[in-house]
N, C-alpha and C positions, 0 to 999 in steps of 0.2 A: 855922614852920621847914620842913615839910613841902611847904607852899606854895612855897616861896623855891629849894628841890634840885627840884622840879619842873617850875620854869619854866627853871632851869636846867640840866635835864635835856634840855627842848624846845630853850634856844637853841644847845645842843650838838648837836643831835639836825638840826637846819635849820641850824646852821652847817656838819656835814659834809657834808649829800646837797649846800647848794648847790657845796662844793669839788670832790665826787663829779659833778653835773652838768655844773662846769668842766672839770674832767677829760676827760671824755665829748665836749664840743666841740672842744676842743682837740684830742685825739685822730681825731677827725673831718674837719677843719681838715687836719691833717698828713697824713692819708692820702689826703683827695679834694683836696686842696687843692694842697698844696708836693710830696708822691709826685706828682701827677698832673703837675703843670710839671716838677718832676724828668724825668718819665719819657719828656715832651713834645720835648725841648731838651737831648740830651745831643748835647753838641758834637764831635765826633773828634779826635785830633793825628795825623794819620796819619805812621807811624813806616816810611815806604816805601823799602828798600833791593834788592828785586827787584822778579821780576815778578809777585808778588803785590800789589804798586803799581798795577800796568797793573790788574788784575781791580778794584781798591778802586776807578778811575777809572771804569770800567764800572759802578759800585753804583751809584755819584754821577750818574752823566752820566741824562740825560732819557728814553733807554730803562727802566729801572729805578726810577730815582727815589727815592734815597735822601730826600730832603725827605716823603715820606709820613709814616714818623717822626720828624721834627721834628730830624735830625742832619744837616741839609745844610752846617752853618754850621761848617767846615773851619777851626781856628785852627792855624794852626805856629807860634804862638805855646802855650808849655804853659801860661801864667799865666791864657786865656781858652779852656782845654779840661779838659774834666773824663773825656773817654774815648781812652787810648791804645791805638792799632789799630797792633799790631807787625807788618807785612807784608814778612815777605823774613827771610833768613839775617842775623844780627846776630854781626858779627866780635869776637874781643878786644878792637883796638885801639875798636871803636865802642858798645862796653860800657858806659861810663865817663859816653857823651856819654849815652844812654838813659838810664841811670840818675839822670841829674841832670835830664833831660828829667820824669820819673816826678817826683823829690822837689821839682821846683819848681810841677806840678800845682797847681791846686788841690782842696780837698776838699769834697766824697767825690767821689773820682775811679775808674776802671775802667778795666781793661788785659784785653785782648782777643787773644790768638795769634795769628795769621794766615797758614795753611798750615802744611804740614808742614817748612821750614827756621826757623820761629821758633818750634815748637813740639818739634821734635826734632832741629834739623838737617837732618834731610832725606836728601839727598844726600854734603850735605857734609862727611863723616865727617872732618875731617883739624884740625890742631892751631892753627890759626886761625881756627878757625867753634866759637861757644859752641852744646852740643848740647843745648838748649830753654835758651833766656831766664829759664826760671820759677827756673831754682836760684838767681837774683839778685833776681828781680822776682815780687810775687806775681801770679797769672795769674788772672781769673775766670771767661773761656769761649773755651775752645781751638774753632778751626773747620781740621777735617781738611782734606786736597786736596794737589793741587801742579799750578797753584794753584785754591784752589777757585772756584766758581762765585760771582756775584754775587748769588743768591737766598741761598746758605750765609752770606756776609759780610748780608745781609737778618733769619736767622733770629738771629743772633748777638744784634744788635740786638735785637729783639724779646726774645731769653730775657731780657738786661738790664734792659728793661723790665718783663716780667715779675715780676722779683726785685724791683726799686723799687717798684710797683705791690702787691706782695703782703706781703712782708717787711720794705718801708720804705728809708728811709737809714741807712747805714751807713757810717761812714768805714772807711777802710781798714786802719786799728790792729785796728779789731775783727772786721773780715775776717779778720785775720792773711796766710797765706798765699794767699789770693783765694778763691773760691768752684771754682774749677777745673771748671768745666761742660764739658759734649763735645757739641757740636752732631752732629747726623748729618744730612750732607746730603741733599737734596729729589733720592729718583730721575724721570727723566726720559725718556720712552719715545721712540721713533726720530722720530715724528712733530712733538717737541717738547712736546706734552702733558703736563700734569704726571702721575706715578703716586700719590704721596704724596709728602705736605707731610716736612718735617723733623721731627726732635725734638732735645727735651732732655733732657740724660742726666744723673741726679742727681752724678756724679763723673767725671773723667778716666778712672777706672781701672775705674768701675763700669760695670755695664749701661745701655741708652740705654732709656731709656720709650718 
């Protein structure tokens, strides 16, 4: 009897480590494997109604080179883009179309501010310009300016990756209302040299690291 809870004890004992080792691969798998093409291949739908449009053209075009990170592949189709880049003041009446823009994404998908009229209005303080997007839509990394610079729409990118890379997938249910990061743009000395790189700032409303 003794014998029999002992062998039995072992084939319990070697049936969990090997689940526990499944585990372990698996988890491994997901993080260097599907995070990393994740993080490789995020697509844009750019959401362009100003001239924060013109600056996202400038990310793209071959001076800068958005294709470094693996997001050159522009769908304005939202069923084959997983990251929406809101760039320019978004009206009332153009509310409705974004938003359906967003829920026909696929998932896990990522929404991006871009500039200061999609992220607060801007300028446009008056009763047909919605005053930041986010009260409708969840937002994951606002990028200041008006409009910003091509390197700022660059570092956006990268905190996204960052978050994928570190943190995993996550759909957007369990986001809830987005990660709301706050880029701070890369200063830039008279000669064009960079001063320092950007950062990322744990929240919209908090301090910038």
């Amino acid at each position: 009897m003794g014998l029999n809870v002992a062998a039995a004890t072992d084939a319990s004992i070697q049936g969990s480590f090997g689940t526990t080792r499944l585990d372990f691969v698996v988890d491994l798998i997901k993080k260097y494997g599907i995070n990393w093409s994740r993080k490789n291949s995020l697509w844009p739908m750019p959401f362009a109604t100003a001239c924060c449009g013109i600056e996202f053209m400038a990310a793209a075009a071959s001076r800068y080179d958005i294709a470094r990170f693996g997001s050159e592949a522009c769908r304005f189709s939202p069923r084959q883009s997983d990251l929406l880049i809101v760039a320019g003041r978004v009206a009332v009446k153009m509310l409705p179309v974004l938003q359906r823009i967003y829920v026909q994404m696929t998932e896990p998908k990522w929404v991006v501010a871009m500039g200061a009229c999609a992220s607060t209005g801007g300028v446009f303080d008056t009763y047909a310009v919605i005053q930041g997007f986010d009260q409708f839509l969840p937002v994951d990394v606002y990028i200041p300016g008006c409009p910003p610079r091509p390197e700022t729409v660059h570092e956006a990118i990268m905190a996204i990756q960052r978050v994928v890379r570190e943190d995993g997938v996550k759909s957007s249910k369990e986001r809830g209302r987005g990660l709301q990061l706050r880029i701070e743009p890369p200063q830039m000395m008279p000669g064009g040299s960079q001063l320092r790189e950007g950062s990322l700032g744990e929240r919209a409303s908090g301090p910038v690291i």
